[in-house]
C-alpha positions in Angstrom: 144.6 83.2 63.3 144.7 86.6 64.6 141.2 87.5 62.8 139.8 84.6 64.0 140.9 85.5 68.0 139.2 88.8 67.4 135.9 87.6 65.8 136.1 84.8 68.5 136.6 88.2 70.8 133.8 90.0 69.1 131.1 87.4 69.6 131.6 86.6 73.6 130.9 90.7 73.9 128.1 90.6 72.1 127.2 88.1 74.0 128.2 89.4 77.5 126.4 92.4 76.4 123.1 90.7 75.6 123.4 88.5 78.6 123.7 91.8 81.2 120.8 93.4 79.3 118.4 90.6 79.5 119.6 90.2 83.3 118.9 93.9 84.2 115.6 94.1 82.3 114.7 90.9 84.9 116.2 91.9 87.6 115.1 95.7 87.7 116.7 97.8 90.7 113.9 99.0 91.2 110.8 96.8 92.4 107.1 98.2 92.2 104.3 96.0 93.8 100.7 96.8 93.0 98.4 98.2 96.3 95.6 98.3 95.0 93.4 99.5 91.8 90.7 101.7 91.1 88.4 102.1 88.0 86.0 105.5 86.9 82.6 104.6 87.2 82.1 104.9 83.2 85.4 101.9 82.8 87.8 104.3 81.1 90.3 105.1 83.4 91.7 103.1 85.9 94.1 104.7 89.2 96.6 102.0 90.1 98.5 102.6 93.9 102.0 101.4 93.7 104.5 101.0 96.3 108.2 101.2 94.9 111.6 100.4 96.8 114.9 100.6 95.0 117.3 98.2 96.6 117.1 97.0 100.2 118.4 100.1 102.3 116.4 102.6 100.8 113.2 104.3 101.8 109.6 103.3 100.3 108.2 105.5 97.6 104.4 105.2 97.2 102.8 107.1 94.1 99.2 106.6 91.7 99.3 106.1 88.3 96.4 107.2 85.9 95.9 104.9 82.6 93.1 104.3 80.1 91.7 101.0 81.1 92.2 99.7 77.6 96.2 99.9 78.4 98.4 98.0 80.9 100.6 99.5 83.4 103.8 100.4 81.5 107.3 99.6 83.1 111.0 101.1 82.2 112.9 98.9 80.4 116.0 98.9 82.9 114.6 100.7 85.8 111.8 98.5 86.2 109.8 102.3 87.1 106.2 102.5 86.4 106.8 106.2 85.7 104.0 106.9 82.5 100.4 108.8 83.9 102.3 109.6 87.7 100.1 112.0 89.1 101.1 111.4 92.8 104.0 110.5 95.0 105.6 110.7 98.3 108.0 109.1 99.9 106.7 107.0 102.5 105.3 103.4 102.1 101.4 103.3 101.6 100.5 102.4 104.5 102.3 105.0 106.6 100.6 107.5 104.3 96.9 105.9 104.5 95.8 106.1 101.1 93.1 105.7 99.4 91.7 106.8 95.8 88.2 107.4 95.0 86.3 108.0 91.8 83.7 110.9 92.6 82.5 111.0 89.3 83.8 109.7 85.5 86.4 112.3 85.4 87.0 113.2 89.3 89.6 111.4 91.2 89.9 112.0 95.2 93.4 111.1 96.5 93.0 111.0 100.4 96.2 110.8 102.3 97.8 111.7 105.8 100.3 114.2 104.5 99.5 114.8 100.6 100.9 118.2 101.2 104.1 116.5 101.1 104.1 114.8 98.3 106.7 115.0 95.6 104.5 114.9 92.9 100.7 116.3 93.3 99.1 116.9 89.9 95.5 118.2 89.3 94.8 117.7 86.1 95.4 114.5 83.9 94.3 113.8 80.7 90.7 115.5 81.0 90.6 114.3 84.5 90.6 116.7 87.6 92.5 115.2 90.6 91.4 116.5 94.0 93.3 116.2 97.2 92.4 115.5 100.7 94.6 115.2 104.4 92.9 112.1 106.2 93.3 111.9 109.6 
């Protein structure tokens, strides 16, 4: 009787534990909504704009992600993050910021902004491809 309460025991945790991971890979804290998308001239990149807020009292966080255009944007499991080829963010929602990406050439991307000198994250080179930076007005 006493092995059967604790194997009874066993299996609701397993199942409570299954349950609450299935739930938070659903229901991510975080939420990331696409802006907008932007593909090299030659098709094998692709810059994706994203707009992320984590819970409904904090701030906005834009930022770009660079991928191969063979792959799909790539989440965290339990953070819900698109956090793989970040090459810029800032903490302000996109359109406060006023951004737009352009593909100069096959392997030169332009990020315009109003203040990408405050950007948390401002990389200039990613995977073979130079990343240029410009304040719009």
């Amino acid at each position: 009787m006493v092995h059967s309460g604790l194997a009874f025991a066993g299996v609701l945790l397993v199942m409570i534990a299954t349950f609450t991971l299935i739930y938070f890979h659903i229901h991510p804290k975080c939420s990331e909504e696409i802006i907008g998308e932007s593909v090299s001239p030659n098709k094998q990149w692709v810059a994706t704009t994203l707009q992320r807020r984590c819970g409904d009292e904090a701030s906005f966080a834009t930022h770009v992600n660079l991928r191969s255009a063979h792959r799909s944007i790539t989440y965290g499991f339990f953070s819900g993050k698109a956090e793989d080829g970040k090459i810029f963010s800032a903490e302000q929602d996109a359109q406060a910021l006023h951004l737009t990406v352009v593909w100069d050439l096959p392997d030169h991307l332009t990020i315009r902004c109003r203040d990408c000198a405050d950007a948390s994250t401002r990389q200039a080179r990613w995977n073979g491809v130079t990343i240029q930076y410009q304040s719009a007005k």
